[in-house]
N, C-alpha and C positions, 0 to 999 in steps of 0.2 A: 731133104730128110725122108727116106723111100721106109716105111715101116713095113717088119719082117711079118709073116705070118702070125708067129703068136704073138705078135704086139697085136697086130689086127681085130683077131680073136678075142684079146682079153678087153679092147678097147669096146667090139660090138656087146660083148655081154653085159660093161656098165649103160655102152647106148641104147641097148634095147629097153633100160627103164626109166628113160628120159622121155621129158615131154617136147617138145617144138622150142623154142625160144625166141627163133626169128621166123620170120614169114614171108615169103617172096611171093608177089601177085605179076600180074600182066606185065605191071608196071616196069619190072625187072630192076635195074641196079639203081635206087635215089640214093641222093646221100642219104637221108633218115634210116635208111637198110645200111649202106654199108656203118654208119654209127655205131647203131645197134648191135651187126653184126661184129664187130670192133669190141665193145664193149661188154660183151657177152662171151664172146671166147679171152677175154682179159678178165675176169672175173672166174668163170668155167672150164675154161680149158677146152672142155670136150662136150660140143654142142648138139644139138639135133635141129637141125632146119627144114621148114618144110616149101616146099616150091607146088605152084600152084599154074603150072604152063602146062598148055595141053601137047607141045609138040615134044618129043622125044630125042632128035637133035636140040632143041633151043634149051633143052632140059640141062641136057649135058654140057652144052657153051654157056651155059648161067654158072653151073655149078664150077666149072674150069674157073671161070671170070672172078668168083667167089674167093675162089682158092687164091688166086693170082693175088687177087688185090690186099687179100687180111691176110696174106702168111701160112695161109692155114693148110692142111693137111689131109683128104677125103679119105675116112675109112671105109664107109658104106653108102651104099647107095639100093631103097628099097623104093618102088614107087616111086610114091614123092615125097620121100623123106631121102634127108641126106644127114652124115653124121661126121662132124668136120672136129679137128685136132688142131689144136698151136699149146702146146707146153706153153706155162710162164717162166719166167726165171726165179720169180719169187708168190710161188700158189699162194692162197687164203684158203688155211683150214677148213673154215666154214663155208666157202663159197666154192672152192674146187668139185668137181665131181670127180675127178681122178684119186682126190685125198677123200675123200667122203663115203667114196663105192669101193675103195682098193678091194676088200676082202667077197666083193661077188664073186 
């Protein structure tokens, strides 16, 4: 699912007012991360993760690895923040940020 420009676009401006939700340390991929991470784009859709690796290859093979495993989708990538995508099939009003932020 290769997202066009203005999807891109319109996804960074609801992520820019997002906080973190998952957290990646040294540790790199436990299950307790990919759970979370699971759980968190099944709920939100459109997350904002933050990575916390000092190398900037291993940065970018985490964030790859990320994507691989939950399905998901990398719209941005600032630092060490990353801002990942998986649509549900069936959002929760209150819990989506794609239903909640549409009109930014």
């Amino acid at each position: 699912m290769a997202l066009s420009s203005e999807q891109k676009k319109a996804y960074k401006r609801i992520g820019h007012h997002l906080k973190p939700v998952v957290m990646v340390s040294e540790n790199g991929l436990t299950e307790g991360v990919m759970t979370e991470l699971d759980r968190a784009l099944t709920d939100h859709e459109l997350i904002k993760i933050r990575l916390s690796v000092a190398d900037r290859d291993s940065k970018r093979a985490l964030i790859e690895e990320l994507c691989k495993a939950s399905g998901a989708e990398l719209v941005q990538v600032i630092g060490k923040m990353a801002i990942l995508l998986r649509p549900a099939k069936k959002p929760n009003a209150q819990l989506s940020n794609l239903v909640r932020h549409k009109n930014l």
